[in-house]
C-alpha positions in Angstrom: 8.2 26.4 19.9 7.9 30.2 20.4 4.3 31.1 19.0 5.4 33.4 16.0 7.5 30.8 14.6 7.0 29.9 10.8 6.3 26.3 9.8 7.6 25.2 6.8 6.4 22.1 5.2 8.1 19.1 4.5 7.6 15.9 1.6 8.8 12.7 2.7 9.5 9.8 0.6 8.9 6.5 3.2 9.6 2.9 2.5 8.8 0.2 5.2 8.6 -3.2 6.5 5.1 -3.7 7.7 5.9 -6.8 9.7 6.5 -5.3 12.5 3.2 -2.5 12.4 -0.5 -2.5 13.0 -0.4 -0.3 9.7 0.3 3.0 9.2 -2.5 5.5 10.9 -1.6 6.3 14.4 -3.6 3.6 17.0 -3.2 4.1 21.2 -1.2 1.1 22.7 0.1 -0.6 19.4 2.8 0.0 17.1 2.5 1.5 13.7 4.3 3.3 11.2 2.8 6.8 11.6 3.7 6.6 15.5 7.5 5.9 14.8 7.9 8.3 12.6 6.3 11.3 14.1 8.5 10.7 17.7 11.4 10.5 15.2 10.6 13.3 13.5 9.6 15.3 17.1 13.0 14.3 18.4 14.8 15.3 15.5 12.8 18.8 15.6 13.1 19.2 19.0 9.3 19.5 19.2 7.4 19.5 22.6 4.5 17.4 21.1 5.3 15.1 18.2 4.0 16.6 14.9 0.9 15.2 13.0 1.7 13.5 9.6 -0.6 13.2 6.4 0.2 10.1 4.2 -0.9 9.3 0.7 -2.5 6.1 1.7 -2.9 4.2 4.9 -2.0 0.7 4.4 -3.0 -1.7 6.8 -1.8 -4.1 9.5 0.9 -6.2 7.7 1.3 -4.2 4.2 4.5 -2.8 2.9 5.3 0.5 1.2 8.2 1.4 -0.9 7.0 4.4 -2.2 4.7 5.7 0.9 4.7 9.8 0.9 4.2 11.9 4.0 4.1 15.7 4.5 4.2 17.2 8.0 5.1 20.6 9.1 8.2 21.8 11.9 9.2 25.0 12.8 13.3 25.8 11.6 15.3 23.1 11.4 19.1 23.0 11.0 18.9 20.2 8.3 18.6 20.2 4.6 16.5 17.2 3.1 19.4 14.8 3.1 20.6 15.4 6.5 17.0 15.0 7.9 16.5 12.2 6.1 19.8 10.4 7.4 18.8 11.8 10.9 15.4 10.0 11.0 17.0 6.9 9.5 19.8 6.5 12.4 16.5 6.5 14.7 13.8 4.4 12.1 16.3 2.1 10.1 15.7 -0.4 8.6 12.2 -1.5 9.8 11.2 2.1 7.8 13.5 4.3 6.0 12.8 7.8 4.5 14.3 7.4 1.2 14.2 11.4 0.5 12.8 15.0 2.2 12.1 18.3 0.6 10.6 21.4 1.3 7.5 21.8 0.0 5.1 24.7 -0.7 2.2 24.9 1.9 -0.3 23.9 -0.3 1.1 20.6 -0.9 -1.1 17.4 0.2 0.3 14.2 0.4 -3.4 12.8 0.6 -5.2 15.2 -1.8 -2.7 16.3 -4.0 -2.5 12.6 -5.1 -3.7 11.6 -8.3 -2.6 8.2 -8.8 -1.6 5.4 -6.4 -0.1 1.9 -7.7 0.0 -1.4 -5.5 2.2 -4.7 -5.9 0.9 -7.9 -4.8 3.5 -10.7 -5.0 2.3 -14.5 -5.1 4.7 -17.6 -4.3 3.2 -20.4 -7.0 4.9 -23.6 -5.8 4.2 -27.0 -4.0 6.1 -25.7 -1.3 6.8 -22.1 0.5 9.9 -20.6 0.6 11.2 -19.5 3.9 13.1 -16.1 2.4 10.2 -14.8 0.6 7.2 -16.3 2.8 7.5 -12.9 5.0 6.2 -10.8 1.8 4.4 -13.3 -0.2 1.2 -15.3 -0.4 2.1 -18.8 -0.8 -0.1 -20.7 -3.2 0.0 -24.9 -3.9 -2.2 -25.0 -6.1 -1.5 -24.4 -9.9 -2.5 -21.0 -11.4 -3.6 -20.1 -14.7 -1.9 -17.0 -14.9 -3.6 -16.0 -18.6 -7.0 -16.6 -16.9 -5.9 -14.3 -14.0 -5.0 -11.6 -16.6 -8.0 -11.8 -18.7 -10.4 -11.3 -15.3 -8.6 -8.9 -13.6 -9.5 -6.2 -16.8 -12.4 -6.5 -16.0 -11.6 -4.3 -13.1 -10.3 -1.4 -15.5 -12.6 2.0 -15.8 -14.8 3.8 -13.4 -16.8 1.7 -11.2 -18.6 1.0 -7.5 -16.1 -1.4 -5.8 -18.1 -1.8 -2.9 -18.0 -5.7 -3.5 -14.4 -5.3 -3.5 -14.2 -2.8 -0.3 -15.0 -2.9 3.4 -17.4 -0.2 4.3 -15.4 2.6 6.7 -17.7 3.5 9.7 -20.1 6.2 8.8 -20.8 4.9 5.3 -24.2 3.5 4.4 -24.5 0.3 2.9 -26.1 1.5 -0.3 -23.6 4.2 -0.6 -21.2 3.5 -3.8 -17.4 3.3 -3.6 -16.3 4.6 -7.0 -13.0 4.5 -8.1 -11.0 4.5 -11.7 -8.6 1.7 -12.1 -6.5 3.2 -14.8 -4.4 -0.6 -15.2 -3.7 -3.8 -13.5 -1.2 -6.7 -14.6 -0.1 -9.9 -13.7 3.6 -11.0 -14.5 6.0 -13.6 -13.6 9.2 -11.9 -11.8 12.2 -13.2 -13.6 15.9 -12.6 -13.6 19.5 -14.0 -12.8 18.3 -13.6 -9.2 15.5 -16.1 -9.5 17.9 -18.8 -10.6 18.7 -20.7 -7.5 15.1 -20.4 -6.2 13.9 -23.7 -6.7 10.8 -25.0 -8.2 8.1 -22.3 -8.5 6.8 -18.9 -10.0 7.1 -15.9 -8.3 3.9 -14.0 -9.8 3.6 -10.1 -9.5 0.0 -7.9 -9.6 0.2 -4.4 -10.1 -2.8 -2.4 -10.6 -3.1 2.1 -10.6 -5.9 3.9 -9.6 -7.0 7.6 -9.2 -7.3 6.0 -5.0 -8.6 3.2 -3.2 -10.6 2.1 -0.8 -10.5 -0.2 2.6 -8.6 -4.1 1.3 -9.7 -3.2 -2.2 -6.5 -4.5 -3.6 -6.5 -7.3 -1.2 -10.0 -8.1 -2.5 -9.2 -8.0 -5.7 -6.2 -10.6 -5.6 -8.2 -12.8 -3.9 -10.5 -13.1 -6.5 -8.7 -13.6 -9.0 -5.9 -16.3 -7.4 -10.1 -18.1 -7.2 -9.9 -17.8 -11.1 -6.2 -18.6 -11.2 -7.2 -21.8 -9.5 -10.6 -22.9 -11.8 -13.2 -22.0 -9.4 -14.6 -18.6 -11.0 -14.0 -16.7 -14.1 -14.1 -13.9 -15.9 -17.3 -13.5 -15.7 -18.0 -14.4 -12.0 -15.8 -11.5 -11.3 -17.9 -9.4 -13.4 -20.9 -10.5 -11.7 -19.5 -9.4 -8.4 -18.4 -6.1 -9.4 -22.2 -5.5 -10.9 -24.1 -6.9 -7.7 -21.9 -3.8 -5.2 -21.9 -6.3 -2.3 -19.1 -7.6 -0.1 -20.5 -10.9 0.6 -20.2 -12.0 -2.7 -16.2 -12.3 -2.8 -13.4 -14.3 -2.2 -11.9 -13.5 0.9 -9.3 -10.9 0.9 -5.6 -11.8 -0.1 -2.9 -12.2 3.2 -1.3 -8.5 3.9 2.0 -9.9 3.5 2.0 -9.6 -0.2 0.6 -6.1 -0.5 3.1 -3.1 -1.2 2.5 0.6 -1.9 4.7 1.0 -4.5 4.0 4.4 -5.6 2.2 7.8 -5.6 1.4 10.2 -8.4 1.6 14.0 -8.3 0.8 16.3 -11.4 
């Protein structure tokens, strides 16, 4: 790429399976979503050295995105946003598809621009799993009391430290707090014409929007309150945890399976 040459910068709108990753952020040796798409994107370019990307959030090992944005910048490019996003498809499709591309002004940030993020979590509720959704699902035997679930996980709305709900990143202290605003969370029961032939069970769905989020907070979260869902804490055992800012006083995280970035929020 000759030295004067202008870089323009570019939004893309990502969806993936995240089966088949070790998450998104580039990792030496392993395969994640970040590393695909930059050679992809490089190829498509005709780049030397495959570009660096900036996502909105970096999901981990296992977790899905539907609604994953990236910017990155290349130098001129013979494509408008459809045709690169159909050239990066024929490479990346269907294990992750870029669902739309745009020109962007410079000061766009996928990261820092952001300023709201929601999650999915999907649980299977039956005596038995189901083979077609086990790959993006957390199968649960046990009977759930979705209204309990409901009632404890607003406990989590407003502004507080999550540490109990977050795994510490290197470089942060242990007494440092992890505040974040959860603006709403929700638990539903997916229904439809399409659930019909499903057999016994409840497909139950937790979304929850925040400002951001930290390291398996959601995962955290869900796993908590599937421990209410099943009569062994409550309400106020989840308020307990959120007040005493320490990890080792909650449920084990939720499986990644179940997690999926559904969307990101730009004003």
């Amino acid at each position: 790429m000759p030295a004067e040459a202008v870089l323009q910068r570019w939004r893309l709108l990502v969806a993936y399976d995240g089966a088949a990753f070790r998450g998104f952020a580039l990792q030496p040796q392993v395969p994640t979503v970040a590393g695909a798409l930059r050679h992809a994107i490089g190829r498509t370019a005709r780049m030397p050295q495959a570009p660096t990307l900036t996502c909105a959030g970096r999901t981990d090992a296992g977790v899905h995105a539907r609604g994953q944005v990236v910017h990155v910048d290349l130098p001129p490019i013979p494509f408008d946003g459809p045709e690169l996003a159909r050239a990066l498809n024929r490479q990346l499709a269907p294990s992750v598809v870029v669902l739309d591309a745009a020109e962007v002004p410079d000061e766009f940030d996928a990261r820092r621009s952001a300023t709201g993020r929601t999650y999915r979590y999907l649980v299977w509720n039956a005596p038995a799993p189901d083979p077609l959704l086990d790959p993006m699902v957390w199968h649960i035997r046990d009977p759930l009391d979705l209204r309990a679930m409901g009632a404890a996980s607003d406990v989590l709305l407003g502004r507080h430290d999550f540490r109990s709900f977050c795994r510490r990143t290197p470089g942060r202290g242990p007494d440092e707090p992890i505040v974040r605003r959860v603006r709403r969370t929700r638990w539903s029961v997916v229904d439809g014409p399409e659930m019909a032939d499903i057999g016994p069970g409840r497909l139950l769905r937790f979304e929850i929007e925040a400002d951001s989020f930290c390291h398996q907070m959601v995962r955290s979260m869900v796993g908590s309150l599937v421990e209410v869902g099943r009569g062994r804490a409550t309400a106020a055992t989840l308020m307990d945890r959120l007040r005493a800012s320490n990890r080792h006083r909650a449920a084990d995280p939720a499986p990644p399976q179940g997690l999926c970035l559904v969307s990101v929020e730009y004003d």
